[in-house]
C-alpha positions, 0 to 999 in steps of 0.5 A: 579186638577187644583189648587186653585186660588190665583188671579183674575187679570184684564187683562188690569188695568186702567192706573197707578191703580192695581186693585183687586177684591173688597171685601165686608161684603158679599164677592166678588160681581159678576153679572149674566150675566141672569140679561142682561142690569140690572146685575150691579144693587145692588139687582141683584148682587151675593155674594161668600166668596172665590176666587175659587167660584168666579173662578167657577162663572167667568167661566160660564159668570159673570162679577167681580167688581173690584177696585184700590185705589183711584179709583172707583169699576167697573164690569169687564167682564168674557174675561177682567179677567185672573184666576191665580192658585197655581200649581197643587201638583206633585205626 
């Protein structure tokens, strides 16, 4: 078992920001990367309620909005983020 995730971080924050995956009434919001040069748009964005489906989603391509206080969200691609999970139970 890989364990769950605890964190998606942005592997390089904009200056003097910690960003964090935004959260809406909907969930994370993510974009397929199917939608190509329209995946930012509203309508084509993709919805999960928890940071292990992000997870799962991140792994196969999508793109993460992300936001820092004070600063305005951005969609952050697969290879700018890192997924941190809880270690694995021993046993």
């Amino acid at each position: 078992m890989r364990g769950r995730v605890i964190r998606i971080e942005r592997i390089s924050s904009r200056r003097g920001a910690v960003e964090e995956p935004s959260v809406t009434s909907k969930g994370y919001q993510l974009a397929d990367p199917a939608h190509g040069k329209h995946r930012h748009h509203a309508d084509n964005a993709t919805y999960v309620k928890t940071l292990d489906e992000a997870a799962v989603l991140i792994e196969r391509g999508f793109a993460l909005r992300m936001s820092a206080k004070g600063k305005p969200a951005s969609l952050i691609a697969p290879k700018s983020l890192r997924i941190v999970r809880d270690a694995a139970p021993a046993g």
